[in-house]
N, C-alpha and C positions, 0 to 999 in steps of 0.2 A: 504493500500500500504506500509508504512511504516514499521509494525508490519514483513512485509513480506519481508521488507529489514534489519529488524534488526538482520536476524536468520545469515544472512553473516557476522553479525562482528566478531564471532569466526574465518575467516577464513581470514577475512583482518589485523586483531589483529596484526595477525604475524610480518606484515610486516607494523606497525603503524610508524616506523622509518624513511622509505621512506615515506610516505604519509605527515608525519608529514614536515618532510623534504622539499618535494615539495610545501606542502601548503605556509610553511614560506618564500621560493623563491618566491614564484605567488605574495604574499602581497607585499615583497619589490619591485615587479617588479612593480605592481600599483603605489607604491611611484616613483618611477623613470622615469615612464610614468606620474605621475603629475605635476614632474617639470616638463614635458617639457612646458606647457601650461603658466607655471609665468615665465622661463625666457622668452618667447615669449613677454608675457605679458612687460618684463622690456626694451627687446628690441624696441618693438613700444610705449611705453612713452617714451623713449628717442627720439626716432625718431620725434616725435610728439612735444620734446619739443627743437628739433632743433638740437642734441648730435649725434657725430660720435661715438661715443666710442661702440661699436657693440661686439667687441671681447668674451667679458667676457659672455653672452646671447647666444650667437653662438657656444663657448666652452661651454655651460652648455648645450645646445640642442642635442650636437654627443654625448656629454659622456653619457646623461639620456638615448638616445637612444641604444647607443652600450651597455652599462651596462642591461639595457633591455636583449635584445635581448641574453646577452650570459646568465641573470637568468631566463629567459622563457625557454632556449633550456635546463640548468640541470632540472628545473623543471619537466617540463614535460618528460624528458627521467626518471626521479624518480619515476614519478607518473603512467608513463604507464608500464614502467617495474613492478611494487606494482600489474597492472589488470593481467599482464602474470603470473606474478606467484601465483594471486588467481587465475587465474582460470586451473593452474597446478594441483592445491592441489584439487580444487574442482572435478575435470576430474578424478583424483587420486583416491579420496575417492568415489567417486562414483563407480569406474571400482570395489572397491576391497568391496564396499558394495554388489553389483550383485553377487557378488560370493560367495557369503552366503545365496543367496535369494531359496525357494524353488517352488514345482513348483506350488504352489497356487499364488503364483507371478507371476512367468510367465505366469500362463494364465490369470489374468486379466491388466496385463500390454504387447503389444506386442514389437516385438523386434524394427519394426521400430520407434517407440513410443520412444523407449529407446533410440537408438540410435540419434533420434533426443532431448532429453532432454540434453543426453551426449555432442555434438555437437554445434548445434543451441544456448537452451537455456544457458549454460556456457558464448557462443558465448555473448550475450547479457549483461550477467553479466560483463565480463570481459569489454567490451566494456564503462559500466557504471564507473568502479572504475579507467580504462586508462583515458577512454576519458569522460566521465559524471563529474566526478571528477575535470578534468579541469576545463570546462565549469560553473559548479556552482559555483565552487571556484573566477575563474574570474569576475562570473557573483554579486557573493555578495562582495567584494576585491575592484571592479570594483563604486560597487554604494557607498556603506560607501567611499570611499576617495574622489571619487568624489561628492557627497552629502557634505560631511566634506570640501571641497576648495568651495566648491560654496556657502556654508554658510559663511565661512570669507569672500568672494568677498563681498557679497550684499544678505544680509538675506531676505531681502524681495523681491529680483528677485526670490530665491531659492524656494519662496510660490507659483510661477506661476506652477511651476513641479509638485506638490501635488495633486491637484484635477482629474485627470485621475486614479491615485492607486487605489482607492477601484475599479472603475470600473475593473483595470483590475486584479485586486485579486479575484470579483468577476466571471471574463469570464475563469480565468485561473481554479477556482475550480469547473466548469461548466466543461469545456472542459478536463480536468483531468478524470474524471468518467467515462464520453465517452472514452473517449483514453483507459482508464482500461480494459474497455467490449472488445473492438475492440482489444487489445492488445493482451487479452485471447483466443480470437478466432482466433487469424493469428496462435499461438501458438499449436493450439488443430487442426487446419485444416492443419497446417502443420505437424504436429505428425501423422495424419491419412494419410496424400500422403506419408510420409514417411515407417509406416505398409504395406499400398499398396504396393508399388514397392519393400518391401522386401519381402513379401509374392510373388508376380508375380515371383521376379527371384531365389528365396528357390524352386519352382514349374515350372520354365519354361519347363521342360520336360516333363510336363503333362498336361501342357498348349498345349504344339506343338501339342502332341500326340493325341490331340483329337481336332484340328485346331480351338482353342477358341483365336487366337491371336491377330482379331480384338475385338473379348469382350471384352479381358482384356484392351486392347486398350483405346475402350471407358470408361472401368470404369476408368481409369489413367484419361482420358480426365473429366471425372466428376469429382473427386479428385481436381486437378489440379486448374480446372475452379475453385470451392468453396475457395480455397486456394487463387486463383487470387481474387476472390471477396469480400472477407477478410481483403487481403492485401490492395485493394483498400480502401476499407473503412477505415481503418485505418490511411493510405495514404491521406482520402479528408479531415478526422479529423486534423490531423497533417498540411495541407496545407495551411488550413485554419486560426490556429492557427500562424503559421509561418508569416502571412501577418498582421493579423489585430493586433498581441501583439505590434510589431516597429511604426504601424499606431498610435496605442489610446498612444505611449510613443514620438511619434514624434508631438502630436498634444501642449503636453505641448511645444515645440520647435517654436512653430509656436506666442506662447502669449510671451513667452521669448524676441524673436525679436521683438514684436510691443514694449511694454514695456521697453526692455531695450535700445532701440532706442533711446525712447524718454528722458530716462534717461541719454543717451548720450549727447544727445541735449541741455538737461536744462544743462551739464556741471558736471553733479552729478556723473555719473560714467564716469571714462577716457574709450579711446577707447583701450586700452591695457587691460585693467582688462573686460571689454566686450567682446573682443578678448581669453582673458582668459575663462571667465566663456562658453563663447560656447563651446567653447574647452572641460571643463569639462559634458555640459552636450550630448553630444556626446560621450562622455565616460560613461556617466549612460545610455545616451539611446542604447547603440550600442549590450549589451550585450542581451537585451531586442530581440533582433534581433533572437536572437536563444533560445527563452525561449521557443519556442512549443516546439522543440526539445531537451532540459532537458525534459521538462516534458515526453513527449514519452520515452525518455531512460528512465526515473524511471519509468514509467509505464509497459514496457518491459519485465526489469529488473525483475520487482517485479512480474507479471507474473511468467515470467522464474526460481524468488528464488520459489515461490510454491510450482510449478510444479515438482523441483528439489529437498525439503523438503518434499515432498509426497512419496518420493521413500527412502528418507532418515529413514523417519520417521516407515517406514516398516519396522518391528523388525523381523527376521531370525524365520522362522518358526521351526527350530533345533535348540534346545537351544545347546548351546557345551559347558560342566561345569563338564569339565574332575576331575575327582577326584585323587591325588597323589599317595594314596597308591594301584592303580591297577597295575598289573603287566607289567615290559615294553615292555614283548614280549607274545604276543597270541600264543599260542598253537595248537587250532582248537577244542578244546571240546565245543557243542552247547547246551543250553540247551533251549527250549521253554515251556511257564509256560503259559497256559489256555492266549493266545496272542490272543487278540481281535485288529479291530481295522477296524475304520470308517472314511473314507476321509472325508474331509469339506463340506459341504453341501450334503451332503447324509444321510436317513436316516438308509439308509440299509451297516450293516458292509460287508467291503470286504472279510475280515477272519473274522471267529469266533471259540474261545474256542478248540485252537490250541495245544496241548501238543506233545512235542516229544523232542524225546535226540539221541544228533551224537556225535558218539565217534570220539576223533580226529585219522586222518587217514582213517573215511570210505569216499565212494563216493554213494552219497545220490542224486536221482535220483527223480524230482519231475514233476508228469505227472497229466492233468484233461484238462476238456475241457475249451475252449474258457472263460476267464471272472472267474474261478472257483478260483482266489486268488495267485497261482503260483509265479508270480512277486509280487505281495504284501508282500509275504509272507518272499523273500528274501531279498527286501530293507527295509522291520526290521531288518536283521543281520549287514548290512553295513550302517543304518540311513540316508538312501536315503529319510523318511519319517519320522515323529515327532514319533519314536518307545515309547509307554508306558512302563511307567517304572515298575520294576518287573516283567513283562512277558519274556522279552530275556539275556538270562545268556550266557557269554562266559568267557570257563575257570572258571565259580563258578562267575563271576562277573557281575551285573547287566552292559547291553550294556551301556547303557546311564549311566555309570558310566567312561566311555573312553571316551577321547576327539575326535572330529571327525578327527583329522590329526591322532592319533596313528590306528585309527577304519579305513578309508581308506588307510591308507596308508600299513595295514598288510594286510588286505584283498581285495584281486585282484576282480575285479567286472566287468565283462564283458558284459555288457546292452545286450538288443535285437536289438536297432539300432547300425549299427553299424560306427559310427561317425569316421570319418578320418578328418584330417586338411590337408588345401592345400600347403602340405608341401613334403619332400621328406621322402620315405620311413621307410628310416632309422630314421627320427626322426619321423615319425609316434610311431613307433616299441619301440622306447626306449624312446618314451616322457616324465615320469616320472623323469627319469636318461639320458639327450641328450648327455653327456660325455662317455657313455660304451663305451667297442671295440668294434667294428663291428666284432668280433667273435661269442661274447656273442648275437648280434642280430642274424648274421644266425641260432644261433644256436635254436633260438625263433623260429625266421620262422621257420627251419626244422622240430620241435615239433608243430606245426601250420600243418603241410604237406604245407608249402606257399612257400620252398624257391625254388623247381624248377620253377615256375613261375617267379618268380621273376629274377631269373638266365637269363632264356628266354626273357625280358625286355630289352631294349636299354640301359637303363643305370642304369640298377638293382637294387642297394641301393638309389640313389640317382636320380632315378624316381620321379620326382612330379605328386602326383595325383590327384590334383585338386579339389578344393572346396566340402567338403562330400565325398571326393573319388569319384569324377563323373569319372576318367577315369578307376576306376576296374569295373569288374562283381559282382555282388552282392555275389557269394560263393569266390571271392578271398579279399574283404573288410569284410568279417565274420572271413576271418583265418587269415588276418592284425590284426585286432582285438585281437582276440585270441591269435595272438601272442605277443600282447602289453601286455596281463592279465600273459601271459605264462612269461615273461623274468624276471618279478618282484617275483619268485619263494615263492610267499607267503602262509601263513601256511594255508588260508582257500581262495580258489578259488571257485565264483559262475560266473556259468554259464548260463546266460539266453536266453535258446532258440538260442543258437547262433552256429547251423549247419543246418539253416530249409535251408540258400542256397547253403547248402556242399553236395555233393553224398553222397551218403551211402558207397562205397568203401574208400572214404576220410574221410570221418565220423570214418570207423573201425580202420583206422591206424593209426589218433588222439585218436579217446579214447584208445586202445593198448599203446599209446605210455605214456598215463596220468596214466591209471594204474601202468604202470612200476615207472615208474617216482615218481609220488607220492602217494608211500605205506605209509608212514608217514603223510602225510599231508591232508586235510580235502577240499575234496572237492563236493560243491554242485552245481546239473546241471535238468535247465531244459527243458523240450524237448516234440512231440507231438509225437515222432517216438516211439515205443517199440524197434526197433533196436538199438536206443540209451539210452535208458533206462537200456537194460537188461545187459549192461554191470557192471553197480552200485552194489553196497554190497545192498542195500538197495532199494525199490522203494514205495513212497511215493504218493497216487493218491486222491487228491483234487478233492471236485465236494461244489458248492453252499457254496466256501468259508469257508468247513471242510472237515478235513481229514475222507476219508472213509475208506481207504484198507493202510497198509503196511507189507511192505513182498520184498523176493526175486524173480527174475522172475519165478521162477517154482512153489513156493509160490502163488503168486498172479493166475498162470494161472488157478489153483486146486480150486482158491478159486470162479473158475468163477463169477468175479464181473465184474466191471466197467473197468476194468484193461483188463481183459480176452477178454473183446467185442473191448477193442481198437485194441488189439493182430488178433482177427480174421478177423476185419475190412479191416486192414492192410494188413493182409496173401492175405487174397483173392481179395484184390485190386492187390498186388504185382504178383500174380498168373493170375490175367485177365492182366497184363501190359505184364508178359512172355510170355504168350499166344497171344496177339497181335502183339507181335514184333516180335515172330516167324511166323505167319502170312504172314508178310508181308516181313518176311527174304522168306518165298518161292514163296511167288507171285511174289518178285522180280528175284527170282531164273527162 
């Protein structure tokens, strides 16, 4: 547990000033809660020995207390401010470790997973360093002064208190280990109801669509339930603990009073200093009152650092170990050197023994079927993937000799999903750059073919379309898209697959338009249509993760391969689609 809370003191360090600060408050504050118990003490031996003089006892009790009360209130505003701002930094560092993470990460961590590490587990830390922090502090502060007044009272009263400790040091490191297990599991069962309900509402449309809405229902309800059963156990642990630590520390209380009664009695101790010493051990037993409850918060906690140090401790699958002397601006010359390359746990490479060179300025056009390497092949350029080194050269420079900011940030990359934020258009479009004119964006969209659409729209630019774009069609979030790749006017644009939901009449007067546009500039696209193909300088046809055919359209048709059959596929599907719609343009006739 411990081991597991030490990994936090890099991030409390910080703020060792307030902590330290606080603690020194809380101590003094003990001392001024211990007079109050001697002058009590002095006021009834006076009493007792017949003396009015009360004043001096009476002013010692409001001051001890008021004085109290305003160094517990800085304290603790010190010390729980000290949990908010670890767990600022922590929340911080985390947010900005994810985004470095690739997606070998992501799939074995899920997002509601994350999201409750983020969340929750912080949740918990912070909670230990605001308020755990209190609690111990008071709790040790509390017995040493108290311990320490009740040893000068009557050292041999103070012996009646001792024999319960080992017991309960015993039950506490009994009840600790349990609490740990139990702790881990409310954590790990809430991490999974969390997955759950993000996965259900990433999918509710596919849920409805196929009327699974009481399944998922139930599986929430299973979730949930394990979650609740968890929590319970954790819950009976803790309850339990909670009753019997103040019982086995209350039973010394109970020999105290036979004892010092009788000490009374004989004359030996006055009734003031007996008066006093309760006093004090109520003050050692009181703290004991919430000892399950430290323990549960370090338990938690230490949990929660884990869990949190596990995602930490995941080293960025892209190393980014930009070299100086690369040049600061890309140009678009590509070069690919025998580029192998095998995802993580597979035995079988996606690409293999890849060779090929793009001059900057053409438009390279990569087609093959399903699974044949296509996208693999492109997040080597932009190091979407751990690219091997020497295999891909841009500009004469090995890739991975670029930092990944200079390497995305020149080359525009337009995925196959096509990811909107639920935001308004306009910063969809200029995400990158949210400060442009809204000139420079129409002017995006218009080279998109998106801005009549959008014109048409209630409130055009400033449209929100809602979480993944759930309120476009699937061909007007491809040319959102597109138009986000399009405004950052970069020297090497890929394109992946990103018109499968656009017509083909919109298809021709985007690529017409990228042609014009960028005769200078390097652009690569790929696609399953030959009507978007055969626009490219170049067409490059992938099959089992090597290149088989390159060539021009007219080229490749001559050379009837793989290329030529996707070509005739096409033709005579697109020839039975004209022929059926004429069909039915005369039946309706």
């Amino acid at each position: 547990m411990f081991r597991d809370l030490l990994r936090l003191v890099p991030f409390i360090r910080k703020y060792k000033g307030r902590l330290i600060g606080g603690i020194t408050l809380f101590f003094i504050a003990r001392l001024f809660e211990a007079a109050v118990p001697l002058c009590l003490m002095v006021g009834i031996n006076r009493l007792e020995r017949g003396e009015a003089d009360l004043l001096l006892p009476v002013l010692g009790i409001v001051g001890a207390v008021a004085g109290r009360f305003v160094i517990v209130s800085w304290a603790r505003i010190a010390v729980r401010r000290a949990g908010f701002l670890v767990q600022f930094d922590l929340r911080d560092a985390f947010y900005k470790h994810l985004q470095y993470m690739g997606p070998n990460f992501f799939r074995q961590y899920a997002i509601g997973d994350l999201m409750t590490r983020a969340v929750a587990d912080i949740q918990l830390i912070r909670r230990l360093v605001g308020n755990g922090t209190t609690m111990i502090v008071i709790f040790c502060f509390a017995t040493i002064v108290g311990f320490s007044c009740m040893t000068l009272l009557s050292p041999t009263l103070t012996l009646f208190v001792l024999p319960p400790l080992p017991i309960l040091f015993f039950y506490t490191w009994r009840s600790s280990l349990k609490l740990g297990l139990a702790s881990r599991k409310v954590q790990e069962k809430l991490s999974s109801l969390g997955a759950q309900v993000q996965e259900n509402l990433s999918g509710i449309r596919t849920i409805q669509a196929m009327a699974l809405e009481d399944e998922e229902v139930r599986r929430f309800d299973d979730h949930n339930q394990a979650y609740t059963d968890a929590f319970y156990s954790h819950a009976r642990i803790h309850s339990i603990m909670h009753s019997v630590m103040p019982t086995l520390a209350a039973a010394s209380a109970v020999a105290i009073l036979g004892y010092g009664g009788h000490k009374v009695l004989q004359g030996t101790l006055s009734i003031g200093a007996f008066t006093a010493f309760f006093a004090y051990v109520t003050m050692v037993v009181q703290p004991f009152r919430v000892a399950g409850m430290i323990i549960s918060m370090l338990q938690r906690a230490a949990v929660a650092s884990r869990r949190l140090f596990a995602v930490f401790d995941y080293e960025p699958e892209i190393p980014d170990q930009g070299i100086p002397w690369v040049p600061e601006t890309i140009r678009g010359s590509i070069f690919l050197n025998d580029l192998t390359f095998t995802y993580r746990g597979s035995n079988q490479p996606a690409i293999a023994n890849i060779n090929l060179t793009i001059q900057r300025g053409e438009m390279v056009a990569f087609m093959g079927r399903i699974g044949s390497g296509k996208t693999t092949l492109l997040k080597q350029i932009v190091r979407l993937v751990d690219t091997p080194k020497d295999a891909v050269f841009i500009d004469d420079f090995d890739v991975c000799d670029y930092s990944l900011n200079q390497l995305r940030t020149q080359i525009a990359y337009v995925p196959q999903d096509p990811f909107l934020f639920g935001e308004p258009l306009r910063t969809n479009i200029s995400y990158d750059q949210p400060r442009r004119k809204i000139d420079q964006v129409w002017q995006a969209a218009e080279a998109a073919n998106f801005a009549q659409s959008i014109d048409e729209m209630a409130f055009k630019m400033e449209t929100i379309v809602g979480e993944r774009g759930v309120t476009l069609s699937g061909g007007q979030k491809q040319r959102a898209t597109l138009a986000r790749g399009l405004i950052r006017h970069s020297p090497v644009l890929i394109l992946d697959d990103c018109f499968s939901s656009v017509d083909t009449e919109t298809e021709e007067q985007i690529l017409s338009h990228l042609a014009a546009v960028r005769s200078n500039k390097t652009t690569l696209l790929v696609s399953h249509r030959v009507s978007t193909a055969r626009h490219a300088d170049r067409i490059v046809v992938l099959d089992d993760g090597q290149v088989e055919e390159v060539g021009t359209h007219d080229e490749l048709l001559k050379h009837e391969g793989i290329y030529a059959e996707f070509e005739r596929i096409q033709r005579e599907g697109s020839d039975e689609d004209r022929s059926l719609q004429s069909q039915i343009g005369l039946v309706s006739r």
